[in-house]
C-alpha positions as CSV (number, residue, x, y, z in Angstrom):
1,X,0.0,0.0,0.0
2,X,1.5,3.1,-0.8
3,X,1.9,6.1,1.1
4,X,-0.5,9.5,0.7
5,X,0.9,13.1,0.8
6,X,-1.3,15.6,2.6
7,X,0.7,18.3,1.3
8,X,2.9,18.3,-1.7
9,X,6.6,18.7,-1.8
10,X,8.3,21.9,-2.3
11,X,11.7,22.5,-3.0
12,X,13.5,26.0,-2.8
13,X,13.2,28.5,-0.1
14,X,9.4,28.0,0.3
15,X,9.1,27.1,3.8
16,X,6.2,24.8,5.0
17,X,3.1,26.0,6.0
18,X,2.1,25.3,9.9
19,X,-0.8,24.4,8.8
20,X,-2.6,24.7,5.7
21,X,-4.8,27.8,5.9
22,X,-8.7,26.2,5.7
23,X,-7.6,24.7,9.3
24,X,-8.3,26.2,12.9
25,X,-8.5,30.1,13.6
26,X,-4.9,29.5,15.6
27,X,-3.1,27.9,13.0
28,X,-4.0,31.0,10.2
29,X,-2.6,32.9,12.7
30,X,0.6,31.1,13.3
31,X,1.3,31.1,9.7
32,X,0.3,35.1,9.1
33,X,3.0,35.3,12.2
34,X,6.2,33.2,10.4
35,X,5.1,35.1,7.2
36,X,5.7,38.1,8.7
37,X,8.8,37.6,10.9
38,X,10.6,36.0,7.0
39,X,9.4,39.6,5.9
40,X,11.4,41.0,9.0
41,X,14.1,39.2,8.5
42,X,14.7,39.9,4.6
43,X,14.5,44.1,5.5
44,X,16.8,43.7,8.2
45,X,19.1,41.6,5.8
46,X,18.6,43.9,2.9
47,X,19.4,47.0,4.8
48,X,22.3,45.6,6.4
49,X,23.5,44.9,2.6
50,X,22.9,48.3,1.8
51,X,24.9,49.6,4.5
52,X,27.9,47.4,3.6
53,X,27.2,48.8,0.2
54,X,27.6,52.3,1.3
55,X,30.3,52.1,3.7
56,X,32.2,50.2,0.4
57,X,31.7,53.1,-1.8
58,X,32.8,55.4,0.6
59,X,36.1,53.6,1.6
60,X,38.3,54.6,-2.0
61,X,37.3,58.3,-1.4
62,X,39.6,57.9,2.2
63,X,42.1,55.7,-0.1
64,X,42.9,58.8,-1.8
65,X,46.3,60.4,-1.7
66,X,46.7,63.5,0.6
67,X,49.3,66.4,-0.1
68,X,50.5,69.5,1.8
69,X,52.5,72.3,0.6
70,X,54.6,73.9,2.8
71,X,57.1,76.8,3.9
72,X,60.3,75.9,5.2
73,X,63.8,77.9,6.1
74,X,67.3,76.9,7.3
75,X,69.7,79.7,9.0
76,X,73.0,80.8,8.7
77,X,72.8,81.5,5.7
78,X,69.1,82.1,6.1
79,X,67.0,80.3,3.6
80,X,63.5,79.7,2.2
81,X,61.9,77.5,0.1
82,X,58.1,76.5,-0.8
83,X,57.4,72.8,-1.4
84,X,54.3,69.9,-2.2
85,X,55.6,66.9,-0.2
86,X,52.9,64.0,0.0
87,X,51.2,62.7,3.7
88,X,49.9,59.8,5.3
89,X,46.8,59.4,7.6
90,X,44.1,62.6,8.1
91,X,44.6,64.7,5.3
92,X,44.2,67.8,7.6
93,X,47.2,70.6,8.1
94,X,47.9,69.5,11.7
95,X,48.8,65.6,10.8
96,X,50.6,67.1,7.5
97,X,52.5,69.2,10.0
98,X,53.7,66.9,12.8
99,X,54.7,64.4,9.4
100,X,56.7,67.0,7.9
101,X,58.5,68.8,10.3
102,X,60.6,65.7,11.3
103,X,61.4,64.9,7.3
104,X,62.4,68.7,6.8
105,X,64.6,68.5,10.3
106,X,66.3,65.7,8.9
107,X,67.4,67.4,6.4
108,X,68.5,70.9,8.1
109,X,65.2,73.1,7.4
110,X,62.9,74.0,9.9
111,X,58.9,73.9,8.9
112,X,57.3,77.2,8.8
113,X,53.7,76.3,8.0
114,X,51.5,74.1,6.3
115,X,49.7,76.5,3.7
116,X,47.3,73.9,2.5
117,X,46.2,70.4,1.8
118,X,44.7,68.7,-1.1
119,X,43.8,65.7,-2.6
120,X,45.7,64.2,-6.5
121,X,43.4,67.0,-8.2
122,X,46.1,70.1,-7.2
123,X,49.6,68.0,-7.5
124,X,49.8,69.6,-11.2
125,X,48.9,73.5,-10.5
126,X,51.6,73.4,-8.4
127,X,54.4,71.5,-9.5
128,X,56.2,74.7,-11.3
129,X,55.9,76.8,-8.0
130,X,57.4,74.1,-5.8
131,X,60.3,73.4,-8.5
132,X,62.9,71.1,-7.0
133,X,61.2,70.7,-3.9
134,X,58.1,69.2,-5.5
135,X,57.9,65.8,-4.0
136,X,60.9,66.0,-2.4
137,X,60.3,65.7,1.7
């Protein structure tokens, strides 16, 4: 004698019913209640995709290379010169000074002050200015 299927098999990500929905007042609502918690549970997945998304595309704009140019002097005979050297980390004037003033020392000249930092985009508008002190510290 063979066997008889109440309900039919599914294959996928269709889960079972509880109970199939002509049944008791209970069971309707036990079904409405898993429905809803799968709804749930996809917007809480799909948001946290989203964010992930998001926090991706925002991650290459931080990647991108940070440059400060610069006064610096040496004394006796007293000196000057302006240059572009590249930073790492924050790409604000404070990091790009406490970077630079140690490469400059190294070297004899003292850092005067950071006049500004930029992203890639002002490298080449300043290149003639800083001559051989483009890139150099």
């Amino acid at each position: 004698m063979g066997s008889i299927w109440v309900h039919p098999l599914k294959t996928g990500n269709n889960s079972p019913l509880l109970s199939d929905n002509g049944g008791p007042k209970h069971l309707r609502l036990l079904n409405n209640l898993a429905q809803t918690r799968i709804d749930i549970d996809m917007k809480q997945t799909s948001r946290f995709i989203a964010a992930v998304v998001l926090i991706g595309l925002a991650l290459p704009a931080q990647a991108a290379n940070c440059f400060a140019d610069y006064k610096a002097k040496q004394d006796n005979p007293l000196r000057l010169h302006y240059g572009v050297a590249q930073v790492n980390g924050s790409c604000d004037a404070q990091n790009a000074a406490n970077e630079l003033a140690p490469r400059l020392a190294a070297q004899g000249w003292t850092l005067l002050n950071i006049i500004s930092v930029f992203a890639d985009d002002g490298l080449a508008q300043r290149k003639d200015s800083a001559g051989p002190n483009y890139l150099r510290f």
